[in-house]
C-alpha angles and dihedrals in degrees: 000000000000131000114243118233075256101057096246119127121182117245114223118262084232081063101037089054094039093061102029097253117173137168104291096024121143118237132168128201118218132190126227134161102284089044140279123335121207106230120187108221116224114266111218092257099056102053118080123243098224130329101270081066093045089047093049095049091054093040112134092013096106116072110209088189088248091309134146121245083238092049092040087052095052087046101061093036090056120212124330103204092169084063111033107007111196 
């Protein structure tokens, strides 16, 4: 990929689509120790506006198993045998 006289360089379609670039999308490049990173900034209509939104628009897309939280809970945590040996 080359740099233009202008500065511009084109970013590859595989990337575009990858982070949901579109024509009047704001990036940002940063740099870091091994180079420059490419960042998408949020649109407005991508950002939440607190958590109870964020919590509603992911409702029902994780799958316990049937599980309670409280069993779901235990399950992750594995057994405890210093608190309720069994």
């Amino acid at each position: 990929m080359r740099v233009t006289e202008k500065g511009q360089v084109t970013i590859p379609k595989q990337v575009r689509d990858r982070l949901g670039i579109a024509p009047g999308s704001d990036v940002d490049f940063v740099v870091v120790d091994a180079g420059v990173m490419l960042v998408k900034n949020a649109d407005a209509k991508d950002t939440f506006r607190d958590f109870d939104e964020w919590a509603q628009s992911v409702e029902g897309t994780f799958d316990t198993d049937g599980m309670t939280a409280d069993e779901y809970v235990d399950w992750l945590r594995g057994p405890r045998d210093d608190l309720d040996p069994r």
